[in-house]
N, C-alpha and C positions, 0 to 999 in steps of 0.2 A: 505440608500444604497449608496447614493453620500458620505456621510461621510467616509463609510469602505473605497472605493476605491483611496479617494483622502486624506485622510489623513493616515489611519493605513498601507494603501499597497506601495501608490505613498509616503508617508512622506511629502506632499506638495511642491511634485518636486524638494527638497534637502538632500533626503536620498536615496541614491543608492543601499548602502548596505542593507537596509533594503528589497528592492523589490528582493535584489539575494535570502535573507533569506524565501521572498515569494516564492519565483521560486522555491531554493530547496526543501519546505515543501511542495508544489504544486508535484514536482517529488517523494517526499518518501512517499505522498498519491498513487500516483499512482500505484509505487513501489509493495506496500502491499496490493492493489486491484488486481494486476496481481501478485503476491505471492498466494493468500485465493483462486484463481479459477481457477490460474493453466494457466493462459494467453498468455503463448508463446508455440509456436509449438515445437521448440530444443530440443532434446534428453539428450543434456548436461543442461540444463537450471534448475537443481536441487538445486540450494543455492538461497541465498538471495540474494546476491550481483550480480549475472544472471539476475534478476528481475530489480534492483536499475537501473543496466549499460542500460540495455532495456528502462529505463525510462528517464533515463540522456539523452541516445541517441538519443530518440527519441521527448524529449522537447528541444535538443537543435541544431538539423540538421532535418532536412527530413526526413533522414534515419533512419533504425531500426536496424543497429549495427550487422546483421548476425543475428539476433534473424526474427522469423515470429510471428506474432499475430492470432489467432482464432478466429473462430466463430465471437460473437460481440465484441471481444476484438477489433476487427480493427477499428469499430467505436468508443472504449473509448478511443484505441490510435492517433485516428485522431482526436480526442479531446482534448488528452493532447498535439498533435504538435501545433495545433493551440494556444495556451494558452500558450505554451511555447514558440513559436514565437512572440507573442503578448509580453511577459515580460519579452521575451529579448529586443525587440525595446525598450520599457517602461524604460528598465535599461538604455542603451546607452541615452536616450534622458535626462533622469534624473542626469545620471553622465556626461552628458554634460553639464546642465544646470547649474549643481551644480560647475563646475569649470570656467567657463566663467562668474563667477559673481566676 
């Protein structure tokens, strides 16, 4: 398990880029889990890219973008802030590290 997270995700704390590529495939899972069950309350929320924005928005602010979550959706999107918040620190610390060397 140590090995995924420190070398495939963090790249050994000298690939940035790679942890956004985590981050984004992290949000276009999300994406398509609140696509398949229908996860936001909005009336407008019928495309795909309704879904994607809700999930960008919500792994990379606080907030949920004028979109609302359901049911247990609140608890997978309070999942996906935390994790998104988690790899954005993750990035910043990584693409700092990586330049101050």
């Amino acid at each position: 398990m140590k090995y995924i997270f420190i070398q495939k995700i963090f790249g050994y704390g000298v690939h940035p880029f790679w942890l956004f590529g985590w981050w984004f495939a992290i949000v276009i899972g999300f994406a398509i889990i609140y696509s398949i069950k229908g996860g936001i309350e909005q009336a407008e929320a019928k495309q795909w890219y309704d879904y994607l924005w809700f999930s960008i928005a919500t792994a990379a602010t606080p907030g949920y973008a004028l979109y609302k979550p359901v049911s247990y959706f609140k608890f997978i999107a309070g999942i996906e802030a935390i994790l998104g918040t988690f790899m954005w620190g993750a990035f910043i610390t990584t693409f700092a590290r990586k330049f101050m060397r």
